[in-house]
C-alpha positions in Angstrom: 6.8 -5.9 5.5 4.0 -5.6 3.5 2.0 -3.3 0.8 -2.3 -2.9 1.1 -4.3 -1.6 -1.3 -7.7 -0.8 -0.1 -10.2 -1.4 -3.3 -8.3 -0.1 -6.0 -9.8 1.4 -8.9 -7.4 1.3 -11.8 -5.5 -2.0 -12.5 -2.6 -0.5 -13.5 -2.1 1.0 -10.2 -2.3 -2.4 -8.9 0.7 -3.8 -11.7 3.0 -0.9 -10.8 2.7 -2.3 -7.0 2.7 -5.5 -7.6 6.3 -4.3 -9.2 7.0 -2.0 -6.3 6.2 -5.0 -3.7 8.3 -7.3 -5.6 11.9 -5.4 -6.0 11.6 -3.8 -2.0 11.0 -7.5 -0.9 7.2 -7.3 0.4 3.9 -9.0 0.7 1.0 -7.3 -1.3 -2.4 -7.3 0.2 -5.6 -6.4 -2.2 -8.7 -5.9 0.0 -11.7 -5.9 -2.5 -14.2 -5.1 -4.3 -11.9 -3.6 -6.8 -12.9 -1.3 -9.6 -11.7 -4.3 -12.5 -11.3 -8.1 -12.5 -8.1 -9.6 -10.5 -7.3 -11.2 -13.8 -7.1 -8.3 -15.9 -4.5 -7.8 -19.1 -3.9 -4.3 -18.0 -2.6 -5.2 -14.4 0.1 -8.1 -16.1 1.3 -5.5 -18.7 2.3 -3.2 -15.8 3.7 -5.9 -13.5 5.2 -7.7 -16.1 6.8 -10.7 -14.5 7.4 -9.8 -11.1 4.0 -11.4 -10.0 5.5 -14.1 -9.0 7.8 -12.3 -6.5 5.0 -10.5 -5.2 1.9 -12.5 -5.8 -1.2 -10.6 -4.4 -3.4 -11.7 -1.3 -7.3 -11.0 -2.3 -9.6 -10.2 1.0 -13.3 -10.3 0.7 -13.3 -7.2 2.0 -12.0 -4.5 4.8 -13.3 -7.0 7.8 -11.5 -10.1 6.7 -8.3 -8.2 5.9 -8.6 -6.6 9.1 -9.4 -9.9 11.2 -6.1 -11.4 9.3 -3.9 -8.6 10.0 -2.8 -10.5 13.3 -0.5 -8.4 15.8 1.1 -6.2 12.6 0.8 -2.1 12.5 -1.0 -1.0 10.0 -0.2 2.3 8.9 -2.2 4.5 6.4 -0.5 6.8 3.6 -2.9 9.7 3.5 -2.9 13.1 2.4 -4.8 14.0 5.6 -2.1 13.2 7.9 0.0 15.3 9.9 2.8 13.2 10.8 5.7 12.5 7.8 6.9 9.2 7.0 10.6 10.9 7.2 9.7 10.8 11.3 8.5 7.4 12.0 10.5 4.7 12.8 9.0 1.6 10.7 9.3 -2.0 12.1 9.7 -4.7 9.7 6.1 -6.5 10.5 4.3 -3.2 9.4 1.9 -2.6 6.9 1.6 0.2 4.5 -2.0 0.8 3.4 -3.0 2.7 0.4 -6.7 4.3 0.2 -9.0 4.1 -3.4 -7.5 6.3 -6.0 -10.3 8.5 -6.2 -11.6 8.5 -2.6 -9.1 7.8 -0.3 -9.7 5.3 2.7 -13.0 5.8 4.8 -13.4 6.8 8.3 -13.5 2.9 9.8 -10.1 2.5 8.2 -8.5 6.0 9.7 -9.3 4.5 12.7 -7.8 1.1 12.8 -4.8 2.7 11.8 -2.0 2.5 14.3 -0.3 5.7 12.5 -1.8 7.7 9.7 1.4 9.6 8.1 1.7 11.9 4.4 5.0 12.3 2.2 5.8 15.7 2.6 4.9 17.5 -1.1 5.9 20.5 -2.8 3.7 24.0 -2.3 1.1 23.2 -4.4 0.9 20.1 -5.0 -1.9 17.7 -3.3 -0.9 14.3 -3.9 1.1 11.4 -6.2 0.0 8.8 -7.8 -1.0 5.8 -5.6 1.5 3.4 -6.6 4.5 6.3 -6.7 3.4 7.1 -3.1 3.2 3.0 -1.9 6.7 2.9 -3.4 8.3 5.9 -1.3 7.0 4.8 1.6 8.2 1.0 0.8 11.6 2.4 0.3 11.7 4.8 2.9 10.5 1.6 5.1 12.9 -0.3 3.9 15.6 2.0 4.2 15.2 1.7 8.0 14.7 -1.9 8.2 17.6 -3.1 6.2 16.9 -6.2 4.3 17.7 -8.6 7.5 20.5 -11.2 7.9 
């Protein structure tokens, strides 16, 4: 199981998943450029220690993380989806991806998606925070998978 974030713009919505990925047990993929340096203060202040339980993957961009995806689903939180996570059945070798902050995740990446799926708001709201939504959907995914043997 394992958390993408496509070119993430504020560092510390990458230390909150770097904290999400740690404490539901999954890899954490960044796919560059990103809006600030890897080694930023901002992103350790918000991930405090738990880098080292979920130490980050950096990709040279959406091609090479694609190529190294391998046989794993990716699927893609997005407010432009119609299905929910609540009614997908999540296998353990998936990948939740998580579009920019500002601009979402472009066409090419809609389309390698194997599923494209929204957490279900209230009237009126449009969307949460990047980080909040990775860590629904890592529970949720979670939830299903158990944490194995």
């Amino acid at each position: 199981m394992r958390l993408a974030l496509y070119q993430p713009e504020i560092p510390q919505n990458m230390g909150a998943a770097i904290r999400a990925a740690a404490c539901f047990g999954a890899g954490l993929d960044i796919i560059e450029p990103c809006g600030f340096p890897l080694d930023s203060r901002k992103i350790a202040r918000v991930a405090m220690d738990y880098g080292a339980l979920a130490e980050p993957v950096a990709h040279s961009g959406w091609s090479n993380f694609h190529q190294q995806l391998g046989p794993a689903r990716l699927i893609l939180l997005t407010t432009k989806a119609e299905n929910s996570i609540w009614d997908f059945l999540f296998q353990e070798s998936d990948v939740i991806l998580m579009g920019q902050e500002s601009a979402g995740a472009p066409d090419e990446v809609h389309d390698a998606a194997f599923a494209r799926l929204r957490i279900p708001l209230a009237t009126g709201a449009r969307s949460l925070n990047v980080s909040i939504a990775a860590s629904v959907a890592l529970a949720e995914m979670r939830r299903q998978v158990g944490w194995g043997p």
